[in-house]
N, C-alpha and C positions, 0 to 999 in steps of 0.2 A: 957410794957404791951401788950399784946395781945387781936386779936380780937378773941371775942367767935362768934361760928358758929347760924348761926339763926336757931330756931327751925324750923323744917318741916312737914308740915301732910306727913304719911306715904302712905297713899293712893292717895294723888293728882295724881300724873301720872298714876294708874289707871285709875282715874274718865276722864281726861280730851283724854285720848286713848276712855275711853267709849263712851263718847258725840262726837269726830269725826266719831267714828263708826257706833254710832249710831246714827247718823243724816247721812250716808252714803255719808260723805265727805273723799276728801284725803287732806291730808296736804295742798297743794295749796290752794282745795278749802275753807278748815276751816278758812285761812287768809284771804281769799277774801268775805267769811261770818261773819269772825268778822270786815269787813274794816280795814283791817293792813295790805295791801299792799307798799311793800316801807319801812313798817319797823318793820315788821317779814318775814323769809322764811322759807323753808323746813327741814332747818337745824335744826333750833329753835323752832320747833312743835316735830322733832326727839327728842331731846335732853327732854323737857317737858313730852313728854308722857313715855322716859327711867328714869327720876328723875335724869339727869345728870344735868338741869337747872332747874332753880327756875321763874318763870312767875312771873311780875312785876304785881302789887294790879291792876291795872287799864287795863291789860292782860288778869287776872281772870274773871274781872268784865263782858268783851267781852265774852269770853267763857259759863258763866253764862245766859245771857243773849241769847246767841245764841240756848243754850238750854234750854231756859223757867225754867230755877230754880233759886236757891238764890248762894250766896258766901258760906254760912253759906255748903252749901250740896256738895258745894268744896272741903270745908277746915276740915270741922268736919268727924272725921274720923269714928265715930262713926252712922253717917249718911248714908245711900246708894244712890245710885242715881236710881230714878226709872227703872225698867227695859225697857220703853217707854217712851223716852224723848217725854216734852208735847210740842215741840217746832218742827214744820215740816221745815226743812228749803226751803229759797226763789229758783227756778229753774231760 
């Protein structure tokens, strides 16, 4: 038996390239805004915003939240993400 592949929103690693950009973080800092220092890095933001990795549910949620939106506007490809995230991040 074989493993079947998990389903993917197709958009994810646009939206989540979108909300570091648009909250004018670099990769560092996007880690250090969602508190995941120690265990994510740069590689692992690289990789998420190319669709070569998949961000763990509770990764997501961090993201979400650092951008003032929901999961639902993550995941639902169907969804866009505002053109002005409502979330300014902390200096």
């Amino acid at each position: 038996m074989g493993r079947a592949s998990r389903l993917k929103p197709a958009r994810l690693a646009e939206k989540l390239l979108q909300i570091r950009t648009g909250l004018g973080l670099s990769q560092s800092e996007i880690i250090r805004e969602m508190g995941l220092e120690g265990l994510l890095y740069r590689n692992n933001i690289s990789g998420f915003e190319t669709g070569e990795r998949m961000p763990q549910l509770l990764v997501l949620l961090k993201y979400a939240r650092a951008a003032g939106v929901t999961i639902d506007d993550l995941v639902d490809d169907s969804i866009d993400l505002p053109k002005k995230l409502p979330k300014i991040p902390k200096k």
